[in-house]
Backbone as CSV, one residue per row, in Angstrom:
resi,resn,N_x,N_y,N_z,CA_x,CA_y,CA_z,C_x,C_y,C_z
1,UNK,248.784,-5.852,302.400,247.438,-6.372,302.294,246.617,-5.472,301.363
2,UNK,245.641,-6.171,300.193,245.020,-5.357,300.158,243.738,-4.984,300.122
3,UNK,243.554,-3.309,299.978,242.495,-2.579,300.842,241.103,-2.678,299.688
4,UNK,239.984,-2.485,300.009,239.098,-3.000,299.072,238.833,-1.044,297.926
5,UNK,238.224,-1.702,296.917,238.313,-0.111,296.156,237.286,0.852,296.841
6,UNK,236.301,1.110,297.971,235.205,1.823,298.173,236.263,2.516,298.941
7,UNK,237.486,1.762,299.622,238.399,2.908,300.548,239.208,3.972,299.721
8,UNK,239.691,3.417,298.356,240.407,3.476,297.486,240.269,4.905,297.168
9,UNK,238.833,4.612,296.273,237.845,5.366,295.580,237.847,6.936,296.718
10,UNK,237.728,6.882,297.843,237.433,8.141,298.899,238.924,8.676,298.430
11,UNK,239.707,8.429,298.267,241.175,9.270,298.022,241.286,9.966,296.935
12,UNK,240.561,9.359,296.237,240.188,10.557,294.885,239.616,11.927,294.862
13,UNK,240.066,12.832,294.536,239.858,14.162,294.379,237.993,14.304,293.246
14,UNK,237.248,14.804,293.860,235.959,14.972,292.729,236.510,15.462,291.326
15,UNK,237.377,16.233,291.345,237.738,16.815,289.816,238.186,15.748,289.061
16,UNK,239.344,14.677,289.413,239.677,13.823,289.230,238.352,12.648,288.669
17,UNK,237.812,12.549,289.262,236.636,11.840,289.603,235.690,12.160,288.298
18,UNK,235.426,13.574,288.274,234.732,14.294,287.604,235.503,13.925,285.633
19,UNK,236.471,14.329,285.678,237.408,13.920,284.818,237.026,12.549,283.806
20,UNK,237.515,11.307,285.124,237.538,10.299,284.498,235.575,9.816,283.960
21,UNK,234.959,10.603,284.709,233.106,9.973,284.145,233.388,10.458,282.881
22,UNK,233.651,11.686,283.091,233.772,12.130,281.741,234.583,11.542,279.997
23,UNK,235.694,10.995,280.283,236.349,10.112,279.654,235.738,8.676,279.200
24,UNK,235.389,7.813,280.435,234.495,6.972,280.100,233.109,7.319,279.535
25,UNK,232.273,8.585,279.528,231.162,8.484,278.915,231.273,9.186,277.250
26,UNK,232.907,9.115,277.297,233.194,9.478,275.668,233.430,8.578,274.701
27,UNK,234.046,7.788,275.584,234.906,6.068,275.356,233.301,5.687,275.170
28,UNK,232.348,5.306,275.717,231.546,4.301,275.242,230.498,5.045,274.325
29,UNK,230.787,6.594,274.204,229.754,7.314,272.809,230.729,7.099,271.429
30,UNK,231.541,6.168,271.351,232.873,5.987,270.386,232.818,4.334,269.949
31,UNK,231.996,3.969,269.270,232.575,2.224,268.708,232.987,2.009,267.401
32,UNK,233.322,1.031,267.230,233.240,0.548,265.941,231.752,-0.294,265.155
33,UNK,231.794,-0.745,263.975,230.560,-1.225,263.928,230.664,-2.281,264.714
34,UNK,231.198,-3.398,264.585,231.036,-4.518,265.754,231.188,-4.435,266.668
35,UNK,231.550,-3.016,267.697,231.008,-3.121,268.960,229.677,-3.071,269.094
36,UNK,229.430,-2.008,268.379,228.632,-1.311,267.912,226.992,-2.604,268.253
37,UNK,227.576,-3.591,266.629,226.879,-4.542,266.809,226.468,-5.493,268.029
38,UNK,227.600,-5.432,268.595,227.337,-6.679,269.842,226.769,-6.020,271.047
39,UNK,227.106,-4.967,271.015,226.124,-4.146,272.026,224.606,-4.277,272.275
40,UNK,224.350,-4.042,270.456,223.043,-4.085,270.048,222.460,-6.007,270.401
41,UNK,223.193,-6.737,271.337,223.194,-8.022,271.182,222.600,-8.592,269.535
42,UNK,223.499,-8.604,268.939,223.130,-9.263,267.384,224.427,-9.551,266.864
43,UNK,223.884,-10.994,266.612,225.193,-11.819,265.617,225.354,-11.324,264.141
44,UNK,226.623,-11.823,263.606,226.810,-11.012,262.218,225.452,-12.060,261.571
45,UNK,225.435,-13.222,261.930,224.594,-13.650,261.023,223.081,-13.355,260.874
46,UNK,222.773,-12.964,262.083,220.990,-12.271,262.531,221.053,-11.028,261.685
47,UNK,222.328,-10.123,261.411,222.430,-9.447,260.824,222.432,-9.429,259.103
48,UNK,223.015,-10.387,259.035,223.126,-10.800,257.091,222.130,-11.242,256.915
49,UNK,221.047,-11.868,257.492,219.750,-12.215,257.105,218.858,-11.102,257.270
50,UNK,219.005,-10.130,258.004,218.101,-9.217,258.105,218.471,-8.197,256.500
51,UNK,219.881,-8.091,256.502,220.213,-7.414,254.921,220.245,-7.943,253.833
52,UNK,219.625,-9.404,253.484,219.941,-10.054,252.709,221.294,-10.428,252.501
53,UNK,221.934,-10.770,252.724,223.473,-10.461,252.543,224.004,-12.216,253.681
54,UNK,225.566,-12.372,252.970,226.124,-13.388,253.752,226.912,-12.924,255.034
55,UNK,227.183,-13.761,256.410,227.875,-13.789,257.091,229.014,-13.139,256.846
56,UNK,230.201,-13.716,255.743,231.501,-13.164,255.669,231.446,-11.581,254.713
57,UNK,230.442,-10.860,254.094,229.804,-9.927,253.874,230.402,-9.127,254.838
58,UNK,229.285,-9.437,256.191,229.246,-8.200,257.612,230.363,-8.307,258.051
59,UNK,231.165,-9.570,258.168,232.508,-9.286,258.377,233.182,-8.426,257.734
60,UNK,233.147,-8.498,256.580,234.157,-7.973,255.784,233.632,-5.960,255.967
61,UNK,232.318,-5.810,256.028,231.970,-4.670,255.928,232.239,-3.781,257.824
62,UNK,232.368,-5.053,258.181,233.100,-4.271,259.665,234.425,-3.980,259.675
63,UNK,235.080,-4.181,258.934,236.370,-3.681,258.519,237.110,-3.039,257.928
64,UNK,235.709,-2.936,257.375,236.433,-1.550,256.346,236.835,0.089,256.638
65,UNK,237.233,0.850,256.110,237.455,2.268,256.362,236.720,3.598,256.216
66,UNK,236.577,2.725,254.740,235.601,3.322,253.866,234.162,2.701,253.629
67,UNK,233.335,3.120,253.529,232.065,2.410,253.086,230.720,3.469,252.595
68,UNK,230.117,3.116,251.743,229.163,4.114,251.280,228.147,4.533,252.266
69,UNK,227.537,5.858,252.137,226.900,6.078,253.427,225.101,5.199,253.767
70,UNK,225.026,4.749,252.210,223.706,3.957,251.802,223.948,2.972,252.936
71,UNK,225.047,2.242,252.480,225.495,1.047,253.605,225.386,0.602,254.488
72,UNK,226.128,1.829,254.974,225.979,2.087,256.972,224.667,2.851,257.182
73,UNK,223.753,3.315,256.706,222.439,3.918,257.054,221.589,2.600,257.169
74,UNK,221.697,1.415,255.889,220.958,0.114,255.912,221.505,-0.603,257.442
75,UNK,223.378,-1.019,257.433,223.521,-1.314,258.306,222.909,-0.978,260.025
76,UNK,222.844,0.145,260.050,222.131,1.050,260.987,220.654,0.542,261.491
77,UNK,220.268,0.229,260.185,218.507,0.229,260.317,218.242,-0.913,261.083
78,UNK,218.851,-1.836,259.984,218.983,-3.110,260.412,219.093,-3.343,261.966
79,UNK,219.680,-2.601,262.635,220.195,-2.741,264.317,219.164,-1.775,264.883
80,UNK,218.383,-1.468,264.263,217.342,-0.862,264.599,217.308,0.917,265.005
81,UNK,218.486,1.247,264.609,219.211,3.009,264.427,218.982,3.706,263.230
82,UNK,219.432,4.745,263.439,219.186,5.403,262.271,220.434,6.774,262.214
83,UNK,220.670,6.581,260.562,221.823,7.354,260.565,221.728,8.492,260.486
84,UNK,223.091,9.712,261.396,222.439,10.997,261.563,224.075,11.563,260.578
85,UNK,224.112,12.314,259.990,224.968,12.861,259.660,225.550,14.634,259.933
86,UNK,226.580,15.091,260.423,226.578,15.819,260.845,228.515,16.640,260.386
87,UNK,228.612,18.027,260.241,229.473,18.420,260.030,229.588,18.922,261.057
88,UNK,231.238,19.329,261.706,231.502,20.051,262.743,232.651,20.703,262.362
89,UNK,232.727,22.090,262.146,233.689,23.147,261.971,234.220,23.574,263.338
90,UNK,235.481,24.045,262.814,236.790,24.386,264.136,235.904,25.631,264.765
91,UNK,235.184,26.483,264.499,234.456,27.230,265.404,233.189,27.274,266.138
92,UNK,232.631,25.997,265.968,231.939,25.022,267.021,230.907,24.665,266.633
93,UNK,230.700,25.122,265.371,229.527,25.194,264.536,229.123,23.503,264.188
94,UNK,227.591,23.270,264.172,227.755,21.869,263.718,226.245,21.993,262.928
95,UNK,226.344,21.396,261.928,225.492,21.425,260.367,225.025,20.120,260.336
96,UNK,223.717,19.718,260.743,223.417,18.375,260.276,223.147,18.165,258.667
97,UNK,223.560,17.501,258.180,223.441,17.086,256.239,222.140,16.561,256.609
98,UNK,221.195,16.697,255.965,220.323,16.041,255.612,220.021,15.532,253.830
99,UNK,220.477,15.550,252.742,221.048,15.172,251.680,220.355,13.757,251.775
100,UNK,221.183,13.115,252.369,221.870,11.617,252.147,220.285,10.923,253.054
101,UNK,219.182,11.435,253.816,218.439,10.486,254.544,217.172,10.159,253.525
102,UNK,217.133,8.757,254.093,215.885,7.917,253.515,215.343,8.844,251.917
C-alpha cells in the first residue's frame, strides 16, 4: 500500500534535506532563455513585438549558443531584466564588467 509523502518526507535525514533545497534552488537560478521567457509569462510573439522583430526571429535566437551581448541585454529588457555581467576566477574572485551596460 501506499504511504502518503508527509510520512515519507520524516525519514529523511535534515542534511539530506538540507542538500536537496539546495540543489533545487540552483536548478531554478539556471534557465535557458525560453524558460527563462515563459517564466516571465510571455509569448515569443508579445516578445517580437516588443523588439520589433518576427516570431521565428525569438525562436531562432532561443537557440542559439552564441549571441551578441547587445542582444541578450535588449532581450532581457524586453522581459523587463536587466543584464548583469560578471567574471568568476578559480580563486573566488568575481569582477562585475561593466563595459558592455546601457
Amino acid at each position: 500500500m501506499a504511504k502518503p509523502l508527509s510520512q515519507l518526507t520524516k525519514k529523511v535525514s535534515k542534511q539530506v534535506n538540507r542538500a536537496a533545497s539546495a540543489k533545487a534552488a540552483e536548478i531554478l537560478t539556471e534557465m535557458s532563455l525560453s524558460e527563462l521567457r515563459r517564466s516571465r509569462a510571455t509569448t515569443q510573439n508579445d516578445l517580437a513585438e516588443n523588439l520589433d522583430m518576427k516570431q521565428p526571429s525569438i525562436a531562432q535566437l532561443e537557440k542559439r549558443r552564441d549571441i551578441y551581448i547587445s542582444t541578450l541585454r535588449n532581450y532581457l529588457h524586453a522581459l523587463g531584466g536587466e543584464l548583469e555581467l560578471m567574471a568568476k576566477f578559480p580563486d573566488g574572485t568575481k569582477i562585475c564588467i561593466d563595459q558592455y551596460r546601457d
